[in-house]
N, C-alpha and C positions, 0 to 999 in steps of 0.2 A: 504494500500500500504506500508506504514512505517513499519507496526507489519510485511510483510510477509518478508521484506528486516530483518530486526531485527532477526527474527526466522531463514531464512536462514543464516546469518552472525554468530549466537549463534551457531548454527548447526555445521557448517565450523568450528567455533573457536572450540567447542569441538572434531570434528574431529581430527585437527592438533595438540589439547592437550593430546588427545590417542597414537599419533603417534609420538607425544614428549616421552611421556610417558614409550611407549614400546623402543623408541632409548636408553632411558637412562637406562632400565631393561637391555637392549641386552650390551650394554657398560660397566653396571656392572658384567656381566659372564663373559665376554672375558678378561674386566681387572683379574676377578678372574683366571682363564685360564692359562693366560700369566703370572701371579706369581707361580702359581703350575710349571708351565713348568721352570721359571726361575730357582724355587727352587730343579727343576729335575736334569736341568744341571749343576747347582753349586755342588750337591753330586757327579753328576756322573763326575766333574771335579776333585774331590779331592780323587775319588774311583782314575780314571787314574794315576793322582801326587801321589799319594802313592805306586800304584804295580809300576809307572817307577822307585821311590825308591828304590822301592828291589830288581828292574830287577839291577840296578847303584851297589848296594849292593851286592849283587851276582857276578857282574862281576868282580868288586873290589879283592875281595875276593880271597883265595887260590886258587892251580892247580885244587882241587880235585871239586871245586863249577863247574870252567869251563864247567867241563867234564858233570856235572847233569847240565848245561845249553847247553851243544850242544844236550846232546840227550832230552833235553825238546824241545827245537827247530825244530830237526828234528819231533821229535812227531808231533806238532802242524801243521807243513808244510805236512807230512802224515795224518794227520786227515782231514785237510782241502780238499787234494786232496781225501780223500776217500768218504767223504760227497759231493763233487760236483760231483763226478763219481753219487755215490746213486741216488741224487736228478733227475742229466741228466737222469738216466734209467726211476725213475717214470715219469719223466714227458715225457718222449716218449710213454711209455706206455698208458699216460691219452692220449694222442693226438692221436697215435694208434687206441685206441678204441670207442674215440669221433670222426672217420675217418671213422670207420668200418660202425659204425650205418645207416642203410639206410635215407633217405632224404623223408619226405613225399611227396607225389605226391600235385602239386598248384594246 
């Protein structure tokens, strides 16, 4: 009676010491994770802080910078609108044609 109490209770204890065991595997990725990510956003903070430097710089600067920052401007507000045009056409067209396809019979 005592040995099968004993072997189930060993049993259970190593159950819960796998299940320790994997929390703290799973706990050491995510830590790993969450410092790759941090270290993501601190470059891509100091990429940002830099070009707003040059946009600061540029504006700063002579008549003639102005003028190659309005038509960069304009550019970017034209790119942006032509790529949303783009993307709207393909994706009508997927939906279109995932429309088109007959429906199998239930």
């Amino acid at each position: 009676m005592n040995t099968s109490i004993a072997f189930r209770l060993a049993n259970k204890t190593s159950y819960l010491k796998s299940i320790a065991l994997e929390m703290e595997s799973e706990a050491k990725d995510h830590h790993r994770l969450l410092d790759d990510l941090d270290d993501g956003f601190d470059s891509t903070g100091g990429f940002l802080g830099n070009t707003l430097n040059r946009v600061k710089l540029m504006t700063q600067s002579g008549r003639s910078n102005r003028k190659v920052m309005c038509y960069v401007s304009i550019g970017v507000v034209v790119a942006f609108f032509f790529l949303y045009f783009i993307i709207g056409k393909l994706a009508s067209k997927l939906t279109a044609s995932s429309s088109d396809s007959p429906t199998p019979p239930l």
